[in-house]
C-alpha positions in Angstrom: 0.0 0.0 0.0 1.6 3.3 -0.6 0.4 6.3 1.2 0.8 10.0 0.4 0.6 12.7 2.7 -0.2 16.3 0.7 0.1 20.0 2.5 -1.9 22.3 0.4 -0.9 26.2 1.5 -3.9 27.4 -0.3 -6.8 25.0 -0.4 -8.2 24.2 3.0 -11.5 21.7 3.9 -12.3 18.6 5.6 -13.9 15.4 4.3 -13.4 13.5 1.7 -12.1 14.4 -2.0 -12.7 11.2 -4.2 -12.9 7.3 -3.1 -8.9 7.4 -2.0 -8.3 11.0 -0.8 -9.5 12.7 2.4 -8.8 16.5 3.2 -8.0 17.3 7.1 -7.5 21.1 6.9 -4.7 21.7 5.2 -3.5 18.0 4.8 -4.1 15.4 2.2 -4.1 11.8 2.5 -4.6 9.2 -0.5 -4.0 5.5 -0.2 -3.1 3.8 -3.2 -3.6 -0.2 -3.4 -0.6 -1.0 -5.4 0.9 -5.4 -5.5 3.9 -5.6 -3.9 4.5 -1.6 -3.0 4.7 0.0 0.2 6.3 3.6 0.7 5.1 6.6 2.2 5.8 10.0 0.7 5.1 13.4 1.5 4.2 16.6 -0.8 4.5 20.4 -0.5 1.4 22.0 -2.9 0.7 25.4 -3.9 -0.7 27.4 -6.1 0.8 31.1 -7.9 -1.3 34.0 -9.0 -0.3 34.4 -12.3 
């Protein structure tokens, strides 16, 4: 299983996103259900005015 943790500096919520994802503030966290995979990562997201 491989699980990634997201911090959005600009989108905030709680609940979840889609079947995988669930929003807790300002942190994101999606399980993936991948054979033979296991890793945790961690992600840094934000968006620029253009």
């Amino acid at each position: 299983m491989v699980i990634d943790i997201e911090l959005t500096l600009n989108r905030w919520g709680f609940g979840r996103i889609s079947e995988n994802k669930f929003q807790f503030l300002c942190l994101r966290f999606s399980k993936w259900k991948i054979p033979n995979k296991y890793s945790i990562s961690f992600e840094i997201n934000w968006r620029v005015k253009e």
